[in-house]
C-alpha positions as CSV (number, residue, x, y, z in Angstrom):
1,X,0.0,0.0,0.0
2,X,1.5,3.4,-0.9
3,X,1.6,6.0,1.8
4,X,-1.0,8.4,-0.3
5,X,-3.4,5.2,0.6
6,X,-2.6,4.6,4.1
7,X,-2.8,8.6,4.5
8,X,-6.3,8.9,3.1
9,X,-7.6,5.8,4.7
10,X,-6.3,7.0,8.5
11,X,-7.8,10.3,7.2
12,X,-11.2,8.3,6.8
13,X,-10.9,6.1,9.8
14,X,-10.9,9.0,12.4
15,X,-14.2,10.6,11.6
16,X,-15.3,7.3,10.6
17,X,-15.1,5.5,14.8
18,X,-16.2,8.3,15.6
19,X,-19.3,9.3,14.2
20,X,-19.8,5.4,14.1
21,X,-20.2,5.4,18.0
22,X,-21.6,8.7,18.1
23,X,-25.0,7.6,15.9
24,X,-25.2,4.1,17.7
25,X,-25.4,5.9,21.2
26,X,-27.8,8.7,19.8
27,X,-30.0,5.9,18.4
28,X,-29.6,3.7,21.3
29,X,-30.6,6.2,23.4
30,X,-33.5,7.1,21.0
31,X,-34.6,3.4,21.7
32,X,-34.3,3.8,25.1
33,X,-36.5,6.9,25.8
34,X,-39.2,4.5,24.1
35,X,-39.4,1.8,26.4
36,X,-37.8,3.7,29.8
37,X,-41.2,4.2,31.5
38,X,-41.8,0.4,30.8
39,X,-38.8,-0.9,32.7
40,X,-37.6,1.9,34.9
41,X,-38.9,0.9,39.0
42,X,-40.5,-2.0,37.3
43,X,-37.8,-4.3,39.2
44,X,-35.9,-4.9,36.1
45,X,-32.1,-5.9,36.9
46,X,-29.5,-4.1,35.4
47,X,-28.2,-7.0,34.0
48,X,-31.1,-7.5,31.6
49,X,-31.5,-3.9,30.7
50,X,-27.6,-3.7,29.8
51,X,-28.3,-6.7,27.6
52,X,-31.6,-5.1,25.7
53,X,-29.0,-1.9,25.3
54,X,-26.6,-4.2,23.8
55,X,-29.1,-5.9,21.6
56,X,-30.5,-2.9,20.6
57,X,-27.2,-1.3,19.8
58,X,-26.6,-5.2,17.3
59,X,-29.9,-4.0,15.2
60,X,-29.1,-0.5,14.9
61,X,-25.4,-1.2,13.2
62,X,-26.8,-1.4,9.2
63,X,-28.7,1.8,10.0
64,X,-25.3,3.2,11.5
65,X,-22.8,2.2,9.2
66,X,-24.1,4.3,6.1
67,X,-24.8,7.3,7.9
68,X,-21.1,7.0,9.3
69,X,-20.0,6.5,6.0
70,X,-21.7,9.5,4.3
71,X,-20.3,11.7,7.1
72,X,-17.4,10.7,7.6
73,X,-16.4,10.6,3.6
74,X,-17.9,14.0,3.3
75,X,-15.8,15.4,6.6
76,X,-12.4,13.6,5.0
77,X,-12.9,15.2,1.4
78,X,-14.2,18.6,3.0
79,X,-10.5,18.2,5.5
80,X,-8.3,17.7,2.1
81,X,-10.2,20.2,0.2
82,X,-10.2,23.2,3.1
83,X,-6.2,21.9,3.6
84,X,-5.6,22.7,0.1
85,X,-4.2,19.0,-0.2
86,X,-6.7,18.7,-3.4
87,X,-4.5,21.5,-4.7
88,X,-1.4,20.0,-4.2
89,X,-2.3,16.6,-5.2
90,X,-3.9,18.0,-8.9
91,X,-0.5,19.8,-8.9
92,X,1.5,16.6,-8.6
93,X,-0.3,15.1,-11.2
94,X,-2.7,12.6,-8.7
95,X,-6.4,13.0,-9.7
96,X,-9.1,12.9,-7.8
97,X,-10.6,9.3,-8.8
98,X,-7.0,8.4,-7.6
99,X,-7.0,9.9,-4.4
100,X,-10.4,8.1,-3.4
101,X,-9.8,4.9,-4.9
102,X,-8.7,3.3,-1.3
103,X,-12.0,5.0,0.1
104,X,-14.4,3.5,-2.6
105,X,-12.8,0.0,-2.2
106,X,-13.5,0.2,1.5
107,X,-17.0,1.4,1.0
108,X,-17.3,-1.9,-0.9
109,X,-16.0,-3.8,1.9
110,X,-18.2,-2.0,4.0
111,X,-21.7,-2.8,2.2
112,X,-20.4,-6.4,2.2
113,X,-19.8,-5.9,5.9
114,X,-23.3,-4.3,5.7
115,X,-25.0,-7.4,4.0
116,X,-23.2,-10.0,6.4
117,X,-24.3,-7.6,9.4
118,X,-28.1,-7.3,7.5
119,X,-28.4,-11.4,7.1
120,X,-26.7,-12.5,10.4
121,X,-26.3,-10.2,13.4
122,X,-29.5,-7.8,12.8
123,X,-32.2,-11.0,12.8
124,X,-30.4,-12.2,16.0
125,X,-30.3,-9.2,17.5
126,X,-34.0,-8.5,17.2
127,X,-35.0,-11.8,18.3
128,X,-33.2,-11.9,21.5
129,X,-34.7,-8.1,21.5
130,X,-38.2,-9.0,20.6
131,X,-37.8,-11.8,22.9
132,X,-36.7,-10.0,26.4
133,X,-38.5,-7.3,26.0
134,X,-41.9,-9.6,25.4
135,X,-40.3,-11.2,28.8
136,X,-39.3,-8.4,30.9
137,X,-43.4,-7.2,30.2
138,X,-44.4,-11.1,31.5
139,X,-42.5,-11.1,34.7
140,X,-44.4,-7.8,35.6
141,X,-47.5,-8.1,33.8
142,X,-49.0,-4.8,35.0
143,X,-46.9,-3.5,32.2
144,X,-48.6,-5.1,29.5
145,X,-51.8,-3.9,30.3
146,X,-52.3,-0.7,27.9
147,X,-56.0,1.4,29.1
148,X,-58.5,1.4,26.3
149,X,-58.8,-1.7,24.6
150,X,-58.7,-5.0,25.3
151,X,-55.8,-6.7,26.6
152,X,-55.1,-10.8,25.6
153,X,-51.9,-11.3,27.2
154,X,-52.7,-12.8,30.2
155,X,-53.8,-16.1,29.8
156,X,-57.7,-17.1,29.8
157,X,-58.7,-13.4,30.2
158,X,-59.4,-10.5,28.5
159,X,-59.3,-6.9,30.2
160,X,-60.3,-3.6,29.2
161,X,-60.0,-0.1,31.4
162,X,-60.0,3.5,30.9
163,X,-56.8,4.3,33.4
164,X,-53.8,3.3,35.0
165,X,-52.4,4.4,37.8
166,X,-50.7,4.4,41.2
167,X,-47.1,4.8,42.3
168,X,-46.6,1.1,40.5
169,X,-48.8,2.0,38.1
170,X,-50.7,-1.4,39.2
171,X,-54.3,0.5,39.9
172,X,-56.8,0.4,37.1
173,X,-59.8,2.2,37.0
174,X,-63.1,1.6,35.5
175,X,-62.6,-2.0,34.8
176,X,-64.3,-5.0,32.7
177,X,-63.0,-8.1,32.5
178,X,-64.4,-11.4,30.3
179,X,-63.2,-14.8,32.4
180,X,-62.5,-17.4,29.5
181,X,-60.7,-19.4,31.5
182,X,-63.2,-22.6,31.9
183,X,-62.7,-22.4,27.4
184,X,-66.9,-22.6,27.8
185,X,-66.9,-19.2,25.6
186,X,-67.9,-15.6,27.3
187,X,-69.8,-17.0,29.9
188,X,-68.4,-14.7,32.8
189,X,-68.4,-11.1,33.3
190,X,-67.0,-8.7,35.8
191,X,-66.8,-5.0,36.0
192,X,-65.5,-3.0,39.6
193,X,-64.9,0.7,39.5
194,X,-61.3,0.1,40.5
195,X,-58.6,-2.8,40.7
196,X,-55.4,-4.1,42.2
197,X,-52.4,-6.1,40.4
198,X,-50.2,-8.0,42.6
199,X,-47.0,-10.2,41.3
200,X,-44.1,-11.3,43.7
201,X,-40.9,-11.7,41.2
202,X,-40.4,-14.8,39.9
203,X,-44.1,-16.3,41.2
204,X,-45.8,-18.3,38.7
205,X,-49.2,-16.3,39.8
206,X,-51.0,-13.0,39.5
207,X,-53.7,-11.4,41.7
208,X,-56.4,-9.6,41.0
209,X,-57.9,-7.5,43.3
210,X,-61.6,-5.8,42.0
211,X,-63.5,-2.9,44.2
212,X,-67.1,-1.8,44.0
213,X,-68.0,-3.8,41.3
214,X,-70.6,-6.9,39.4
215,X,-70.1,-10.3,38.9
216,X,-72.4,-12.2,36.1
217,X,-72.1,-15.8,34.9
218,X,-74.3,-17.8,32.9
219,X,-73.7,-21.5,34.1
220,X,-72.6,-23.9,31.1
221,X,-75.6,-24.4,28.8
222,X,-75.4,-28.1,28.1
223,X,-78.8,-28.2,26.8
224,X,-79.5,-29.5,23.3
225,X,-82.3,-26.9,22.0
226,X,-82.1,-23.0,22.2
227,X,-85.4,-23.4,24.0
228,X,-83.6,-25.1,27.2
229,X,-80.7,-23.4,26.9
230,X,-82.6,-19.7,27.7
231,X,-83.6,-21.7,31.0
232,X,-80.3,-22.7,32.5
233,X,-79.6,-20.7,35.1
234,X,-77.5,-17.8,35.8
235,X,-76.1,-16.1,39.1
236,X,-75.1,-12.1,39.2
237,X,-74.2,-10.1,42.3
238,X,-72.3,-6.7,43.6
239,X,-69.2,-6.6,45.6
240,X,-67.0,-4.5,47.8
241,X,-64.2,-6.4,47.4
242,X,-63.0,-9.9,44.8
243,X,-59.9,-11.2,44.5
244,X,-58.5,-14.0,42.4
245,X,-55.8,-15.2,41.5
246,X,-54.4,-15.5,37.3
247,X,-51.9,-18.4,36.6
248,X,-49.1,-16.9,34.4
249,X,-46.8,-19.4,34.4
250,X,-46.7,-20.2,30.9
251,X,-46.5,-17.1,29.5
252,X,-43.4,-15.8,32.2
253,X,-41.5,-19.4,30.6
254,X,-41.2,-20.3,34.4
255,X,-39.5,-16.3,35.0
256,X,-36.6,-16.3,32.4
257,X,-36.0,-13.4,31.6
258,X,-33.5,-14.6,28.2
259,X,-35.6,-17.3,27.4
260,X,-36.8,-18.1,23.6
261,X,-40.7,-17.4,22.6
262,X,-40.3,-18.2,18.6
263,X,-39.7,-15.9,15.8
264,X,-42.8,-14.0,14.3
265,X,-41.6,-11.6,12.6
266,X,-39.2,-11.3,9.0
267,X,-36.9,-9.3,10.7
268,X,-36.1,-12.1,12.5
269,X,-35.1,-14.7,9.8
270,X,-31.8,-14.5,7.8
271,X,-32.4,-14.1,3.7
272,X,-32.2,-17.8,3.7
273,X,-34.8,-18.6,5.7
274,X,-36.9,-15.5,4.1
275,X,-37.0,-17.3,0.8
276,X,-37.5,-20.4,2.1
277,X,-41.1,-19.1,3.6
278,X,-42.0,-16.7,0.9
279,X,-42.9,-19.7,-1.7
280,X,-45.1,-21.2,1.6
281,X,-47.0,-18.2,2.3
282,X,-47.4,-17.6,-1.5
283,X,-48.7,-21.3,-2.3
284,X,-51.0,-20.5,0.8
285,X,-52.1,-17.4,-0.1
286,X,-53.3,-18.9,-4.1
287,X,-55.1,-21.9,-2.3
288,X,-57.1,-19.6,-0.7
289,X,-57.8,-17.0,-3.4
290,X,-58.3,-20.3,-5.7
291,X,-60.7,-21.5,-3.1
292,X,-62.7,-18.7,-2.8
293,X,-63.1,-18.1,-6.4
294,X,-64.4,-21.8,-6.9
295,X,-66.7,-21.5,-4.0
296,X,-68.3,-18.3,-6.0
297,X,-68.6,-20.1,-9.2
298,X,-69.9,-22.5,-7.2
299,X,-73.0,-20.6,-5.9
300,X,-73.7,-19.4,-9.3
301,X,-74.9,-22.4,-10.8
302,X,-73.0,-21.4,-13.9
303,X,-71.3,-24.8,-15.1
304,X,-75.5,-25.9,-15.7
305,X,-75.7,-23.6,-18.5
306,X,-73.3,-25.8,-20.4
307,X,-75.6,-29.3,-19.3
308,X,-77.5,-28.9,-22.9
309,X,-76.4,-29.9,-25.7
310,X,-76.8,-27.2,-28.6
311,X,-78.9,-29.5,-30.9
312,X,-81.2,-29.9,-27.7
313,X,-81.9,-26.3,-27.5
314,X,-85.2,-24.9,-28.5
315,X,-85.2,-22.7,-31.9
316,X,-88.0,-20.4,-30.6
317,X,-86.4,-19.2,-27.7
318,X,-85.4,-15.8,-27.3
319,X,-81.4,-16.2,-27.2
320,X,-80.6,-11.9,-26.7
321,X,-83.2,-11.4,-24.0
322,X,-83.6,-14.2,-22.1
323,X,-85.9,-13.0,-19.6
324,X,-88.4,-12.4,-22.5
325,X,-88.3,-16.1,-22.7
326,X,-90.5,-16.3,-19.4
327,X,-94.2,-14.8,-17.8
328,X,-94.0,-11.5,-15.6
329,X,-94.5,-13.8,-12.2
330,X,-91.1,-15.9,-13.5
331,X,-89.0,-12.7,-14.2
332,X,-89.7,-10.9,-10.6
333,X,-88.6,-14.2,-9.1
334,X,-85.7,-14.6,-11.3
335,X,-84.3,-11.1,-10.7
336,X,-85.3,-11.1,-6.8
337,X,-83.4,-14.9,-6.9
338,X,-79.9,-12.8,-8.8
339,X,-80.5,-10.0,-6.6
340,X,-80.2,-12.3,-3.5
341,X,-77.6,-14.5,-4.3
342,X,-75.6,-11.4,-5.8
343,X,-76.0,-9.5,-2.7
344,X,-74.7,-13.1,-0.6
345,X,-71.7,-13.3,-2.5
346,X,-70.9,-9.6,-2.1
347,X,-71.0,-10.2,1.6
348,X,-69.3,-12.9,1.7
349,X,-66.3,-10.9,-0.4
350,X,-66.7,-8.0,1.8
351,X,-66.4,-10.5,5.2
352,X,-63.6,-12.4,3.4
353,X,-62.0,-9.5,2.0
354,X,-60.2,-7.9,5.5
355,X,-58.5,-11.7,6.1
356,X,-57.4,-12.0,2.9
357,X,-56.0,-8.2,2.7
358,X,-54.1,-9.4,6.2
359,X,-52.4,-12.3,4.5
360,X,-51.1,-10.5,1.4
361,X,-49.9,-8.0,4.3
362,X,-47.6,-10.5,5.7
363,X,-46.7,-11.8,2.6
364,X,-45.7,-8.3,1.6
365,X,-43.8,-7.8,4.9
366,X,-41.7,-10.8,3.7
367,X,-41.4,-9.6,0.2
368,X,-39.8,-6.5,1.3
369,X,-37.6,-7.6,3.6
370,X,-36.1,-10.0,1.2
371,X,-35.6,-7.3,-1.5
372,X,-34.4,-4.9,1.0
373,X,-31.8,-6.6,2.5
374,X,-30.0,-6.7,-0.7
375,X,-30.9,-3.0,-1.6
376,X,-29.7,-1.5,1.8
377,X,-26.3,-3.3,1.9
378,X,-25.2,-1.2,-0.9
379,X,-26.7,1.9,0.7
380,X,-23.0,2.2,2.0
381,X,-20.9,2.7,-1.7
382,X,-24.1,5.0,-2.7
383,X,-23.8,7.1,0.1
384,X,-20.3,6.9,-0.2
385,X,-20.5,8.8,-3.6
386,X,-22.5,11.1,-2.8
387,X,-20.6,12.2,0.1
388,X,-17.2,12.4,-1.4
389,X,-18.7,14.3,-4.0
390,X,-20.0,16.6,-1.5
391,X,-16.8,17.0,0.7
392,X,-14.4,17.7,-2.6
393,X,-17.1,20.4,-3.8
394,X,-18.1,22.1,-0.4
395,X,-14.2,21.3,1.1
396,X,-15.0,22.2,4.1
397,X,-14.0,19.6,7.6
398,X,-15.7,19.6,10.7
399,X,-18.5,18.7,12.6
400,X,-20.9,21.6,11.3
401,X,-21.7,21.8,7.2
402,X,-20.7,18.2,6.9
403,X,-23.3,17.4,9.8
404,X,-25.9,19.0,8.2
405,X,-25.7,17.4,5.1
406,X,-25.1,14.3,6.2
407,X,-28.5,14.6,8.1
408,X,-30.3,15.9,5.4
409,X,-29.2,13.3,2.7
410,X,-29.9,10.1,5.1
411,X,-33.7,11.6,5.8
412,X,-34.2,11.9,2.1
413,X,-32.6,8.5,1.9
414,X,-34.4,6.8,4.9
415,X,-38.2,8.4,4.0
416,X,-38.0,7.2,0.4
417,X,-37.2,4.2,1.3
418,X,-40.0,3.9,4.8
419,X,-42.7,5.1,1.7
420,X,-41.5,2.6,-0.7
421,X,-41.7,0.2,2.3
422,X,-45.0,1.6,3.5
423,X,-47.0,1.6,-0.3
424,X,-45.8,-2.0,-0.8
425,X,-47.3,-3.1,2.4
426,X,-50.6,-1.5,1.1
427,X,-49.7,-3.6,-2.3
428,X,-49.9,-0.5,-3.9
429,X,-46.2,-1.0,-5.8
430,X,-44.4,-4.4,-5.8
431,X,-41.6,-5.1,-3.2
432,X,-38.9,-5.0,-5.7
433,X,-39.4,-1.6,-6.5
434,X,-40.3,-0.3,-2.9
435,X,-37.2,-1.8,-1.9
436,X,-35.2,-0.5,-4.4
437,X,-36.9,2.9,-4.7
438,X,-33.9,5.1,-2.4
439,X,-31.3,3.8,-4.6
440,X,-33.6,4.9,-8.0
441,X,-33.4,8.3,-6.5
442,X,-29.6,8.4,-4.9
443,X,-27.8,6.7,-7.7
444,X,-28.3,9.7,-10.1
445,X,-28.2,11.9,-7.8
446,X,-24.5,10.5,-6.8
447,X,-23.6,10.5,-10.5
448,X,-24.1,14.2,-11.4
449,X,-22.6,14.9,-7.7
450,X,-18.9,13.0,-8.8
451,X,-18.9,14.0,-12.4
452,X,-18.9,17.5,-11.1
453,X,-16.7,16.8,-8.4
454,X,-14.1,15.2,-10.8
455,X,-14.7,18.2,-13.6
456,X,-13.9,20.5,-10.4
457,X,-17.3,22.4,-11.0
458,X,-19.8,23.6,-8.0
459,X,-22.9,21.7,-6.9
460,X,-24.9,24.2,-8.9
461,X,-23.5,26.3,-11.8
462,X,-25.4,29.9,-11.3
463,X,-23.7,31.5,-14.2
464,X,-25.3,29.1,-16.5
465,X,-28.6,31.0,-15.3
466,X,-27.6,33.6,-14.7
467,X,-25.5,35.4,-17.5
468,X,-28.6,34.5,-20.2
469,X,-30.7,36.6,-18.0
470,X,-28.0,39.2,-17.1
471,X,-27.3,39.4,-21.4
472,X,-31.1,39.9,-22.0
473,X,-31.6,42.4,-19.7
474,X,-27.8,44.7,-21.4
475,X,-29.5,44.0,-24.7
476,X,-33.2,45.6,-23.4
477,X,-31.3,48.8,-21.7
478,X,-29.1,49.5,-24.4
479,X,-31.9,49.4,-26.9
480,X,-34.0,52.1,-24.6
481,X,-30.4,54.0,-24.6
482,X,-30.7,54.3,-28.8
């Protein structure tokens, strides 16, 4: 390696650690500030927090590692240029494609580092994220309990209520609870103005206290006829005070914090795995579109129009209008029959319709992150481009223009490619091109930005606007002169 090449590379590698450990810390901390009234005086050990940091810090690298590279290849270049190194480098002959040859190789390495980071470390680390997280909420369940709707994580219940609060946050207010635990259906209903949660760390059980409240349960109906079943009894009552206890045990995985729940989501599979469940869900999703479709053809009756044969088929009948073929009484029960069966099968695609739109959701979600593990890995050489091109034309080092930039071209990066992400969720484009849509709009932008850079021309050439303007208006005056 010549000594221009280790000079510009330990010109690059400064900036580069960094702003590196800089944007993992701001993002961590980002992450953080999300979840910190979840776990802080929950009880949490600092052990497990540390580890969530550290897993969370694992998932943020591929986000890092380009924004590092942008600014740090943009601070190097602005350095050299503000130095007058460019100068002295075009004077001794070395061109600028020269001088960041070393750079653009390591940007390659980089995205491949990027792509190995992408396929390996990021699933793991938002598994064993996903994972404690989900855990640290189980071992103090009062934290999973969100007011409003209706909460399913705790086993064989369902909860609903309007507030939380307390020093614990473990006081709910206005409460209704269905008991499904007997697996007889919603056969038991409670409501209290006010209730207690009660876990001891690492116990298996959960109380519930209730204040001021109703009990109603309708005992099980094992009556054969409707008519019965509206006379097996029921017993409701008021309370001051009902406690019970929840069995949790399952759902804490006996109190491990770090233990395994399965992987639900596509984040968490490697690009192997990814396309080995795409061709499933897919081959799932056509049985059931194909199924559907046959069940509607089905209920039309159509395949009986084909039943007679042609040289069976009456001359006289009325083969345009076919409803003139039949009395008035006939045609109002015809079109009332269509009308009804037409209506059905709209219903049933309306009812069908929201299930169907979720599956081709998650077979998106797949679809996506497939293509876009590929398309981000490379987000690293782009961005690369763009900010060399930037730091020659701007030459100007630091912390302050090169930050701003920096910022400014990863939003622009980042949104495109969230609304690409977001419209092929929706199925509005296909995943290829969502995925792929931030580099459609970088890559020519980092082509004008190093052609000018190497032709030593500014980011925008005003004269070129300019001097027409500035020549029509001379030509106007000095004809008003004559």
């Amino acid at each position: 390696m010549k000594i221009i090449d280790r000079y510009i590379l330990k010109s690059f590698f400064k900036p580069f650690i960094a702003t590196f450990l800089i944007i993992i810390f701001v993002l961590v901390m980002q992450n953080l500030w999300k979840v910190f009234e979840s776990i802080a005086g929950k009880g949490i050990s600092v052990i497990f927090i540390l580890k969530f940091l550290y897993y969370t810090a694992l998932s943020l690298i591929p986000h890092a590692l380009p924004i590092a590279v942008l600014l740090s290849s943009i601070m190097t270049l602005g350095n050299l240029g503000e130095n007058y190194e460019f100068s002295a480098a075009k004077s001794a002959g070395i061109s600028l494609q020269r001088l960041v040859r070393p750079l653009g190789i390591l940007a390659i390495i980089l995205s491949v580092v990027n792509f190995f980071v992408l396929n390996n470390v990021f699933p793991y680390a938002v598994f064993k994220q996903i994972n404690l997280q989900q855990n640290i909420k189980r071992k103090q369940p009062e934290m999973a309990l969100i007011p409003g709707s209706f909460n399913k994580d705790l086993p064989g219940f369902q909860i609903k209520f309007d507030e939380k609060y307390g020093e614990k946050e473990n006081m709910l207010k206005n409460v209704l609870i269905y008991d499904l635990s007997k697996n007889t259906g919603n056969q038991k209903v409670i409501t209290a103005e006010k209730g207690k949660i009660v876990s001891e760390p690492g116990s298996r059980y959960m109380t519930m206290t209730l204040y001021n409240g109703y009990y109603y349960e309708e005992h099980v109906k094992s009556a054969r006829t409707p008519q019965k079943r509206k006379k097996m009894p029921a017993s409701s009552a008021t309370f001051k005070e009902y406690e019970f206890n929840i069995d949790i045990g399952d759902s804490m995985n006996d109190g491990k914090l770090d233990s395994i729940n399965g992987k639900g989501s596509p984040m968490m599979f490697s690009l192997k795995e990814i396309g080995d469940t795409i061709p499933k869900l897919k081959k799932t999703y056509d049985e059931r579109i194909a199924m559907r479709a046959k069940n509607i053809f089905a209920n039309t009756y159509a395949k009986d129009l084909h039943y007679v044969p042609d040289s069976l088929i009456n001359k006289n009948i009325d083969s345009v209008s076919t409803l003139n073929n039949f009395d008035l009484q006939s045609k109002i029960n015809i079109l009332n029959s269509a009308t009804t069966k037409s209506k059905r099968a709209i219903s049933n695609l309306k009812n069908y319709s929201s299930s169907l739109k979720w599956k081709r959701k998650i077979l998106n979600f797949y679809d996506i992150e497939y293509y876009n593990r590929v398309a981000f890995s490379l987000s690293c050489i782009i961005l690369f481009f763009i900010g060399a091109s930037l730091g020659s034309i701007i030459r100007k080092g630091g912390f302050g223009l090169p930050m701003v930039l920096a910022i400014g071209i990863y939003v622009v990066y980042f949104f495109s490619n969230s609304f690409g992400r977001n419209l092929a969720e929706e199925s509005t484009i296909s995943s290829l091109l969502a995925s792929w849509i931030s580099a459609i709009i970088m890559i020519p932008i980092a082509i004008l930005l190093t052609r000018r850079a190497t032709k030593d021309k500014g980011i925008f050439n005003f004269d070129a606007f300019v001097q027409p303007v500035t020549l029509l208006f001379n030509k106007i005056f000095i004809k008003k002169s004559n």
